[in-house]
N, C-alpha and C positions, 0 to 999 in steps of 0.2 A: 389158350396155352401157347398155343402156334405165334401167334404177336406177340407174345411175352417175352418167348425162346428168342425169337430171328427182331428183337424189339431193332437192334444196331442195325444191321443187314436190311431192315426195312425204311429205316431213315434214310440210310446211306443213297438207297436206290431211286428213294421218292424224289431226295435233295438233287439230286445227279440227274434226274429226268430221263434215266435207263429204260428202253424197251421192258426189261425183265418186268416192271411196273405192272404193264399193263399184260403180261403174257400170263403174270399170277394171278393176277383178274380173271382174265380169260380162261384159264384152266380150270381154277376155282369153280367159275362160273359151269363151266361144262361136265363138273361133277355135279354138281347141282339140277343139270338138266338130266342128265342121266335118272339120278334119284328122283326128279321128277316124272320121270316117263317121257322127256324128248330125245333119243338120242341121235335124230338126225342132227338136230342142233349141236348138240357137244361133238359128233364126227366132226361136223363144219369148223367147232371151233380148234379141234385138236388138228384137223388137216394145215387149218390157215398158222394158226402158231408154231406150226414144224417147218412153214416155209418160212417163217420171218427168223425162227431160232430152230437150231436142232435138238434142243434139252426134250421137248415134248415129242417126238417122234417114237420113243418107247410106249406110249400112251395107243399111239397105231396099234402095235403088239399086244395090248392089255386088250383091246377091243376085241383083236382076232382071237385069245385063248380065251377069252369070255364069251365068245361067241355072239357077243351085239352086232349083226350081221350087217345092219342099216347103218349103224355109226358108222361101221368102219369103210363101207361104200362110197359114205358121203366124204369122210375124210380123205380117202385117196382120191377122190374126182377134185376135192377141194385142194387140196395141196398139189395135185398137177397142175391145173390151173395157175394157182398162184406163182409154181416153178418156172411154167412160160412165160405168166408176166414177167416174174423177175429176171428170166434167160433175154426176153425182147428187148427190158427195159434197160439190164446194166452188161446184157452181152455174155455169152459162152464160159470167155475167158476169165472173166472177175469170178465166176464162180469156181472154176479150177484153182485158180490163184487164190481163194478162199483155206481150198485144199493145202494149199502146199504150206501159208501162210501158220497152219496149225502142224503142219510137220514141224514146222522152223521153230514154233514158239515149243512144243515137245522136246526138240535135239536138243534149244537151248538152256532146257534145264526147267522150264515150266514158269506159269506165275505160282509166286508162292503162294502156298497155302493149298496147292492143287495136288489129286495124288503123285502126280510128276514130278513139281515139286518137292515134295517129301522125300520121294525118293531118290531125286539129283543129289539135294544137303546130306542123304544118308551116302553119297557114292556109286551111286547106280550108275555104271554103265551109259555116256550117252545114246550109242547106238541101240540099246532095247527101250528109251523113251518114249518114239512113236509107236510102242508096240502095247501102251498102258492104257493106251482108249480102247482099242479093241477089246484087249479081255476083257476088262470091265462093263466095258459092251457085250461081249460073248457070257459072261458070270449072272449079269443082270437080266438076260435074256431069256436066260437058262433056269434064277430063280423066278421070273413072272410067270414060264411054264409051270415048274414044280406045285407054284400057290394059288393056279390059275383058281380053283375051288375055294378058295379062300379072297376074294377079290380086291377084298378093303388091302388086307397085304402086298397084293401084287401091285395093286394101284402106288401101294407108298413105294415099294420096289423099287415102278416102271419112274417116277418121277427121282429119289433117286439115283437111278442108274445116269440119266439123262445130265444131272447137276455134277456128278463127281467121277464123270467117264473126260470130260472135258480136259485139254492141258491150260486153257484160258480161264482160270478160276480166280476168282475176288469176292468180296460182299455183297455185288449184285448178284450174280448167281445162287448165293447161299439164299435169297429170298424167294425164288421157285419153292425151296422147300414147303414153305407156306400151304401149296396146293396138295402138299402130303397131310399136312397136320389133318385139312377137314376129313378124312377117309375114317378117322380116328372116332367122328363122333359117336353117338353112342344110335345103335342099328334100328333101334327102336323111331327115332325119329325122322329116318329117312323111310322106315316101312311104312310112318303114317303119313308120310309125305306120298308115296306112291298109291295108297289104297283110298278109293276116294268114299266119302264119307256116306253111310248106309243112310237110305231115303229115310224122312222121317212119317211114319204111318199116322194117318189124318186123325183126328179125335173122333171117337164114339160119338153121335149123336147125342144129346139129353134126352134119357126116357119120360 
């Protein structure tokens, strides 16, 4: 259903050679491992993808009200790491200049189709535009708590809060969703994915 919905947004992304690509992999994938019983591995992968993009750094927070103590360990050793590589390799500055760079694209009224966006075209105020990632951010943070019991919700939540907290929004972006849709499948499948299969008892002899 998730390729059917985002069919556009997934062209778009693959045609264009977008990181996003591979980060929906990646996510994907690390719900996968989860439901399989690795979550060292899904930490690793949610650590390392919050440094190449910020959209999965909500996924940190899903870990820690879930309480997957291992993932989330692994994800912050992994994403600090990553952080210094990228601080050694492109420098301090490019990463503040990151910062401001999403200030400017905010005050300027957003890419369309972004909540910023929408609500520049409605007349909003430039000066409360850098103020739309936050909440959104704070809104999203605050319903992953509330669902935390509920996990498959929080997961679509924490993904996206991550996609539409953003003032840089386009069709690539819309294809993270992706990594929401699998949350959806049906429980049954991932619980037999987790339980592993009852020995099978040796035959009876012949009397």
């Amino acid at each position: 259903i998730g390729i059917l919905v985002l069919l556009v947004p997934l062209v778009e992304t693959a045609w264009s050679g977008n990181v996003s690509t591979f980060i929906t992999i990646a996510i994907i994938g690390a719900w996968f491992a989860i439901a399989r019983g690795h979550p060292r591995l899904a930490g690793g992968i949610i650590g390392l993808t919050s440094v190449v993009k910020l959209t999965p750094v909500f996924l940190a927070w899903w870990l820690l009200v879930t309480r997957r103590w291992d993932a989330l360990s692994v994800a912050i050793v992994v994403g600090l790491v990553g952080l210094g590589v990228g601080v050694l390799g492109a420098g301090f500055d490019a990463h503040i200049e990151y910062l401001h760079i999403s200030d400017a694209v905010a005050r300027g009224g957003g890419i369309q189709g972004s909540l910023v966006g929408i609500l520049s075209a409605l007349g909003a105020s430039p000066d409360l535009m850098p103020l739309v990632a936050p909440i959104v951010s704070v809104i999203g943070i605050a319903a992953i708590w509330v669902l935390r019991e509920r996990e498959r919700a929080a997961w679509i939540v924490a993904i996206a809060t991550g996609v539409f907290a953003s003032p840089i929004f386009n069709l690539t972006n819309v294809t993270l969703l992706l990594a929401a849709f699998v949350a959806l499948e049906p429980a049954g499948r991932f619980a037999a994915l987790r339980a592993p299969a009852p020995p099978r008892l040796p035959s009876a002899p012949p009397a």
